[in-house]
N, C-alpha and C positions, 0 to 999 in steps of 0.2 A: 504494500500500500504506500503512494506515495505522502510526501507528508502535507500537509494542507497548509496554508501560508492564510486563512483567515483566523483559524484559531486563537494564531497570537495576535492579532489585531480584535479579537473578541475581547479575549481578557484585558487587552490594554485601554479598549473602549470601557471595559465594566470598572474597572481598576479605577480610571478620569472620573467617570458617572456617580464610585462611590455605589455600586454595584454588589462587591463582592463583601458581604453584610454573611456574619456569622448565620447560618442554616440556611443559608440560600442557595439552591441547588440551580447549576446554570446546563441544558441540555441547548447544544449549539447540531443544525445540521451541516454537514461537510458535503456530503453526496446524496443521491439516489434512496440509497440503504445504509447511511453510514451516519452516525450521531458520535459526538461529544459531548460529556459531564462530565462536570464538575463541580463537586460536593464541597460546602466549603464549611470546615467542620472543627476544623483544629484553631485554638488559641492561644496566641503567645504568653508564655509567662515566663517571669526570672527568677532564678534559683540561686540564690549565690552568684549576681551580678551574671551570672548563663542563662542564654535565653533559650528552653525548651516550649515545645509544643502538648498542650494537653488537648487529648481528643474528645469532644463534649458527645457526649450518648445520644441525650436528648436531639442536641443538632440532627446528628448525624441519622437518628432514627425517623426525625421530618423531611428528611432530604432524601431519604432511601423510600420513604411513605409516597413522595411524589415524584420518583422515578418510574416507582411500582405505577403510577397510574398512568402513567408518557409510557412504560414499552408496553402494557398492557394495552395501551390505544391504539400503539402501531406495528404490536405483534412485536416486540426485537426481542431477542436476547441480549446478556450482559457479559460483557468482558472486561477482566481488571487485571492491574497487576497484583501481585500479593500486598497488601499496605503492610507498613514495616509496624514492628512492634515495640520499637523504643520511643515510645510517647507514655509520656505518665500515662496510669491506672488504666494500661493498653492490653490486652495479650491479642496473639493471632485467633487465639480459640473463641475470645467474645467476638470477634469479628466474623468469626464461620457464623459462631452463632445470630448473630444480626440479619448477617447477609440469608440464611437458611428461613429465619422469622418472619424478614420482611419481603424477602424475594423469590425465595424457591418454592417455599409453603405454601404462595399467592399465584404458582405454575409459571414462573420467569425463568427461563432457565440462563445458568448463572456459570459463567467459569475463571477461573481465577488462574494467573499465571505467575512463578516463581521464576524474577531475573536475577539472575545472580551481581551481586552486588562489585563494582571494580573492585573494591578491598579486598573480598575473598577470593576474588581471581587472582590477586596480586598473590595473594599469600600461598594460594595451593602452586600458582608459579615458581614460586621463592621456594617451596616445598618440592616441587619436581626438579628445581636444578641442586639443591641439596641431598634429594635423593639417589641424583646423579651422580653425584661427587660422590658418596659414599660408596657407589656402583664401582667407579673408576679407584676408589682406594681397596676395596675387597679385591680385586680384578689383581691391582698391583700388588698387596699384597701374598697374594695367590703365584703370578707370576716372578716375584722374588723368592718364594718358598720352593716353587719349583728349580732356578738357579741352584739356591743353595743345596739341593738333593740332585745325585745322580739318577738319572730314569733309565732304567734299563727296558730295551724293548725288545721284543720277542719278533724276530723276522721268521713270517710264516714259507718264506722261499725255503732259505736252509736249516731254522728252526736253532739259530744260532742266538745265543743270548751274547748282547753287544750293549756297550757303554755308549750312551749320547752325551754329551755336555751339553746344553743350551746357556 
């Protein structure tokens, strides 16, 4: 899918307007058969001068209530990505559950997709060239051990036992 260049001109329009007002849920169409929302659910707060996001329930449960009633009008289904779970008083599992209460339960059918985060890409990278290096020292070591022992091989022509050096 290609990516639509009015979306960010939507948000930047609501954003100006004074639009994007905690539980206000923005359904933008792109195409044919193809919608954007935008649930606007999370609230800034500071914690020790850091500024996290708290996810409000309520919002988020008015804004899934009038989603429920927009794909239900035009037949869609839902696709998300996984919302992350580091927001205060967050887990992923209330969120199955939300999504299962107000959308699956109501016959929306709903799918959720897990992208993998660059951090943890970084790291299981960081992890496979580590793994590697430890590859290349087992190896070496192996082949040092070999050095320091004489291999004797059994030539199946004359069936002569002979000393190899490597």
């Amino acid at each position: 899918m290609e990516k639509d260049s009015s979306i960010p001109n939507y948000y930047q329009e609501s954003k100006t307007n004074l639009n994007l007002k905690l539980g206000s849920c923005h359904l933008i169409k792109s195409s044919n058969n193809i919608y954007f929302c935008l649930l606007v659910v999370l609230k800034k707060i500071y914690v020790n001068n850091f500024v996290c996001f708290n996810l409000m329930e309520t919002e988020l449960n008015n804004c899934l209530n009038t989603l429920l009633l927009e794909a239900l009008d035009i037949n869609a289904s839902i696709h998300s990505p996984r919302i992350q779970s580091n927001f205060v008083g967050f887990s992923w599992y209330m969120m199955e559950r939300i999504l299962r209460n107000r959308l699956v339960n109501f016959g929306v059918d709903v799918t959720v997709y897990y992208f993998k985060r660059k951090v943890e890409l970084e790291r299981k990278q960081k992890l496979k060239r580590f793994s590697h290096i430890k590859e290349l020292e087992v190896e070496n070591e192996h082949l040092i051990n070999k050095k320091k022992k004489k291999i004797i091989n059994i030539s199946d022509e004359d069936d002569e036992l002979t000393d190899i050096d490597e």
